[in-house]
N, C-alpha and C positions, 0 to 999 in steps of 0.2 A: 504494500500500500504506500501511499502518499506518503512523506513526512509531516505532510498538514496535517493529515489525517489522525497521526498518534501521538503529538509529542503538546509539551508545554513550553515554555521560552526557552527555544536553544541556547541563543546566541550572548544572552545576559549571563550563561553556566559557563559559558567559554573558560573564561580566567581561572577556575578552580585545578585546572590539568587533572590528567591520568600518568600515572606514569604505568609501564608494560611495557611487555618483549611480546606479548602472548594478544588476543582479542579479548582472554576471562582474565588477565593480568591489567590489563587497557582499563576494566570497567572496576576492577577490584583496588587499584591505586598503589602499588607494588612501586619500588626501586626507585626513586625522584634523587638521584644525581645530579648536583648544579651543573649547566651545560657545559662541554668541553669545546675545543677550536683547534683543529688539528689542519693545517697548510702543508698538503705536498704539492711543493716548486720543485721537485729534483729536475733534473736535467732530461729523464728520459721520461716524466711527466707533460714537461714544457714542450717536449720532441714532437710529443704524440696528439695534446691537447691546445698548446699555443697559450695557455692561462693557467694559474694553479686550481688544484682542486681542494677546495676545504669543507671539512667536514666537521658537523653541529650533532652533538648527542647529549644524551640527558637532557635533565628539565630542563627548561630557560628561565631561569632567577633573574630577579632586577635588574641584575649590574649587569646582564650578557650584553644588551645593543653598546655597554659603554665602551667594554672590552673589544667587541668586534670594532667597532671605529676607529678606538685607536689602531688596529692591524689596517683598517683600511686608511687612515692619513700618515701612515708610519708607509704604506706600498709594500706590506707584505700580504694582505688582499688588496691585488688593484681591480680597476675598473674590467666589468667582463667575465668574473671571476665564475666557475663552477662550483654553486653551493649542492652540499650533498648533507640530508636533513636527516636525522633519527631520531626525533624527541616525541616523549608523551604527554606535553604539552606544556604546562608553565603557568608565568604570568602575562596575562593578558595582554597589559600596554607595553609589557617585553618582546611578547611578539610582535605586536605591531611596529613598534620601532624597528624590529628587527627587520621588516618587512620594507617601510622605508628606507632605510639604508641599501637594503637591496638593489630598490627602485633606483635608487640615484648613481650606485655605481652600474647601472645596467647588467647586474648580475641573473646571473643561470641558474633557476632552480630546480632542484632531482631530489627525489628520495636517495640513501644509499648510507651504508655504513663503514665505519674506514675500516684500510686494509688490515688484517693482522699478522703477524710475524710467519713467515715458513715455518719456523721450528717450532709454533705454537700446535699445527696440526689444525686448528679452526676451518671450518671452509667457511664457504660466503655467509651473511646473517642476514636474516630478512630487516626489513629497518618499517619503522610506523612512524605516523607525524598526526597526532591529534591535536586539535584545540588551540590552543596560541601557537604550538608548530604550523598547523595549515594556514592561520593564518601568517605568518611570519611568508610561508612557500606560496602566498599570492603575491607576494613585493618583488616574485624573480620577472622579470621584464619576458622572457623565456623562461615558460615551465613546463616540464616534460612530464607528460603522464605516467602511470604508478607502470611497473612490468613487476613479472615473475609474482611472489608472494611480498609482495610492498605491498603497503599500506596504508593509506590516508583519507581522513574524515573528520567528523564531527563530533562532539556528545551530544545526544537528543535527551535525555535524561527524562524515558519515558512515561507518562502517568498511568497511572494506575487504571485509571477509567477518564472517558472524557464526555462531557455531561450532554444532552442533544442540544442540536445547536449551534455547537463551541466546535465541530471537527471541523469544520471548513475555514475556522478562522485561522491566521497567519501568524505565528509569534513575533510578537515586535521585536525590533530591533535597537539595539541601545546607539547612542548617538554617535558616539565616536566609534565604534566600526559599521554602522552604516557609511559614514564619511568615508573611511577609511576601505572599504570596500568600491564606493565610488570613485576614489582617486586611484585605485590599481585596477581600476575597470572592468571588476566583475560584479557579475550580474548577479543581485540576491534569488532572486526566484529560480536562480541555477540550483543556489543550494539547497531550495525548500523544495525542489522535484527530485531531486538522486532518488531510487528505489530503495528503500531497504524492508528488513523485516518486521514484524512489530514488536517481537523479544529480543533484538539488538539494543543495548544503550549506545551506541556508538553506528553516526551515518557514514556507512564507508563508502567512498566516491568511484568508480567502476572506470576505468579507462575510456571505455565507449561514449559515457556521460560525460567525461574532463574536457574532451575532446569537442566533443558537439556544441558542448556549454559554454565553450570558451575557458570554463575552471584552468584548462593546459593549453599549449598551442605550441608542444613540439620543437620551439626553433622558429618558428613564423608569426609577426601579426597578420591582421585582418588587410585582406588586399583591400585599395582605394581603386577607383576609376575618374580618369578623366574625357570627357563626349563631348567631342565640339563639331557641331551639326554644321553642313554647310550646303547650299545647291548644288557647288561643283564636285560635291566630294563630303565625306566625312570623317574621322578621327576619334579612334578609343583607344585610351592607353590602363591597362591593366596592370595598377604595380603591389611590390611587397618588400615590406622590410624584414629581412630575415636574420638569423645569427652569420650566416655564411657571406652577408652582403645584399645589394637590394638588385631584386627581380622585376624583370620590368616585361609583359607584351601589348604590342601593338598591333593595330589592324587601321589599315590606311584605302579608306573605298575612295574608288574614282571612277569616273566614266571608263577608261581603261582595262581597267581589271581590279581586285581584289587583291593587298597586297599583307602578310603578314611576320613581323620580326618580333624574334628575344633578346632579352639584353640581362647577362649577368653580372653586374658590378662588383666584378673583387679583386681588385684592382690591376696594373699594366703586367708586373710580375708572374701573378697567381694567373689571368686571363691567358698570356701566353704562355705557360708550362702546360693550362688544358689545351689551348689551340694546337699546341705541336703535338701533344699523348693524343686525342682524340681521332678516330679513324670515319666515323660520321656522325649526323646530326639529324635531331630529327621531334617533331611533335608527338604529343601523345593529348588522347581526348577520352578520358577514363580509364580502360585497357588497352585500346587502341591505339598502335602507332600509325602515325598520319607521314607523307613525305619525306622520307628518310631519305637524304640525297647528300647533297656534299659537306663537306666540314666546317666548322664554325669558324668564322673569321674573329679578330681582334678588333675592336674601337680603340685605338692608343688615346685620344682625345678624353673617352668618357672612361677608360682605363675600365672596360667590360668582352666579354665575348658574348658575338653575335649570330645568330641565327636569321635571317631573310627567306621566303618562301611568299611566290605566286598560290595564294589560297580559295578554292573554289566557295561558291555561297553554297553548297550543298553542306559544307565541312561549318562554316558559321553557322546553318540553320541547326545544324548538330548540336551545338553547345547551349540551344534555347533549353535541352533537357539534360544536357550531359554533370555531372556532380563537379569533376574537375577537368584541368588543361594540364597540362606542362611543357618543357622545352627539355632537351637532354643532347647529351652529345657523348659516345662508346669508344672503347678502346677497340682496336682491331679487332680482338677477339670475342667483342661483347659483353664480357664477364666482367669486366667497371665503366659503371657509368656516373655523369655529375649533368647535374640540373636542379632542377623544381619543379614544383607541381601549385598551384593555382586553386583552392576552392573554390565553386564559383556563385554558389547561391548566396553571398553577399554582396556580388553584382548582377545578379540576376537583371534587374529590371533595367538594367543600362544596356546589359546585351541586349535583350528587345527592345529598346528603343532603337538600339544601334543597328541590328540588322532589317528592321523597317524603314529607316533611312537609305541604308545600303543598297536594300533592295530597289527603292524607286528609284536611285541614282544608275545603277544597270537597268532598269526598266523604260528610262528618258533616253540611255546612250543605246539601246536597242530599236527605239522609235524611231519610225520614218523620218527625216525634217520635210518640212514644208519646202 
C-alpha cells in the first residue's frame, strides 16, 4: 500500500536515527557510532576515479558537517568528490548540512562501505543510509541509485491503527526540510509514493522508484530543450548536464532535408583520444541502432566530439513515443562503447511541437510553386 495510507508524521521522526547493519537492527536502534570520514586519494584510486573516494559510516553526530568542511577547505575532499554513505541515520540538521555541503562542492552520492584490509578476510558489506543519512544522500548533485543488497529509506514509524478518514491525508512536513528538500530538488510526493509494506517501520526506496522519481539520477540531470520555430526552417536543441560532461543533440529542419548532430563536451584532450579509439558512430532510439556510418569527428572550438547525420522524418516521428535517444560511438570490435542516452519524456511536448513544425516545412518544400 501507499505510504499515505499507513503511516503518521514521517518526516518530523527523521532526527531521532536508527542505527543497524541489519532491517530488524535498523528498526530496533543497535550500534550508533559517531560518524567516521575515511578519504582514499591513493594514486591508483585517482588512476581509476579522477577524485577521491570518501567514505561516511556510523551515526552523524552534530559536529560531522563541521568536520567534513574542514577536509573540504583544507582540499583533502575537493570539489566533485565521490561520497560513499553507510549510516543509520543521526541528527537531523547534521544531515542536512551535511547534504548542503555536498551541494556546493558538486559532490557524488552512493551508498557503499569502505574497503577492508586483505588480511582481514571480510568480503564486501552491504551498507544502509536511513533518516538524516538519506537525507544528507539528497545534497549529492549526482546520486546513484541503491545496487546489490544496499539500502536506503525512510522511518515511517507506523501507527497502530488509522482512524477513517485520516488515511488519505498527507503527513506534514516540518519547515526546514521541506525547504531543504526544495532547494536539492526533490520532489516530496516522490517520497510519500515509494511502495512498501504495512509491517515495515522503515520506507525502503526500490531502485526503479529513485530513478523514475528523480530521488537518483545516475550521473545525469534532467535534459533542457531549446525550439526556435521558424518559416524557413526550424531548430531543437536537446541538452544535459552530466558527471562525464555536457550532452548536447540537435535536429536542424529545413526545406532541404532533415539534419541531425551530437555533441559531447569533454573537453579537446578527452574528445580526441575517443575520436582516434572509436571505429564508428552511431544513434540509438530505445534499443534500436539508427545510422551507424562513419566516425565521430572533433569540435577543437567547442572542445566536444561530434556526430552529424542526414535524419529521415520517419526516424523523428519515432521519438513522438520512443522513452529515450542517445548518440554512441565503438571501438573496432564493438565491445566498448562511450556516449549517452537522452530521457525523453521530459521533453516530450517540444518534440511534438517540433516535429509538427518540421513537418509543414517538408510539406511547403514538396508543394508545387505557383
Amino acid at each position: 500500500m501507499l505510504l499515505v495510507a499507513c503511516i503518521g508524521p514521517i518526516f518530523a521522526a527523521q532526527g531521532q536515527g536508527v542505527a543497524a547493519r541489519s532491517p530488524a537492527d535498523v528498526a530496533s536502534g543497535q550500534g550508533t557510532e559517531p560518524l567516521s570520514i575515511q578519504v582514499n586519494d591513493d594514486r591508483m584510486t585517482l588512476a581509476l576515479t579522477r577524485v577521491p573516494q570518501v567514505y561516511l559510516y556510523g551515526s552523524i553526530d552534530a559536529d560531522a558537517p563541521r568536520r567534513f568542511e574542514g577536509m573540504m577547505k583544507s582540499r583533502k575532499i575537493p570539489p566533485g568528490s565521490d561520497i560513499y554513505l553507510n549510516s543509520p541515520g543521526g541528527d537531523l540538521n547534521a544531515g542536512l548540512a551535511l547534504g548542503r555541503l555536498f551541494r556546493s562542492g558538486s559532490m557524488v552520492t552512493h551508498l557503499g562501505a569502505p574497503r577492508k584490509k586483505l588480511r582481514s578476510g571480510a568480503g564486501p558489506r552491504d551498507s544502509l543510509c536511513v533518516g538524516a543519512c538519506t537525507y544528507a544522500y539528497f545534497g549529492g548533485l549526482y546520486r546513484w541509485a541503491v545496487t546489490g543488497n544496499d539500502r536506503i529509506g525512510l522511518n515511517t514509524f507506523n501507527t497502530a491503527s488509522t482512524k477513517s478518514g485520516e488515511a488519505g491525508t498527507p503527513p506534514q512536513v516540518p519547515g526546514e526540510v521541506a525547504s531543504y528538500l526544495k532547494e536539492m530538488g526533490i520532489d516530496q510526493d516522490a517520497l510519500m509514493q515509494a511502495p512498501m509494506t504495512s509491517n515495515d517501520r522503515i520506507m525502503w526506496f526500490a531502485p526503479e522508484h529513485m530513478l523514475a522519481s528523480g530521488l537518483a539520477n545516475n550521473g545525469r540531470l534532467p535534459p533542457t530543450s531549446k525550439y526556435l520555430p521558424s518559416a524557413g526552417g526550424s531548430y531543437l536543441e536537446l541538452s544535459q548536464i552530466a558527471r562525464d560532461g555536457e550532452h548536447k543533440i540537435t535536429f536542424q529542419c529545413r526545406p532541404d532535408g532533415l539534419t541531425l548532430s551530437s555533441s559531447f563536451k569533454v573537453g579537446l584532450d578527452r574528445a580526441r583520444q575517443l575520436a582516434a579509439r572509436g571505429a564508428g558512430a552511431y544513434f540509438q532510439v530505445d534499443d534500436l541502432e539508427m545510422l551507424p556510418e562513419q566516425r565521430a569527428s572533433v569540435d577543437d572550438g567547442n572542445q566536444s566530439l561530434v556526430i552529424d547525420r542526414p535524419f529521415p522524418m520517419g526516424g523523428l516521428a519515432r521519438l513522438l513515443t520512443a522513452t529515450s535517444m542517445g548518440a554512441w560511438i565503438s571501438d573496432r570490435n564493438g565491445a566498448v562503447r562511450y556516449g549517452f542516452t537522452f530521457e525523453l519524456d521530459p521533453v516530450r511536448n517540444e518534440l511534438k511541437a517540433y516535429y509538427a513544425s518540421c513537418k509543414q516545412v517538408a510539406e511547403r518544400a514538396r508543394s508545387p510553386k505557383p
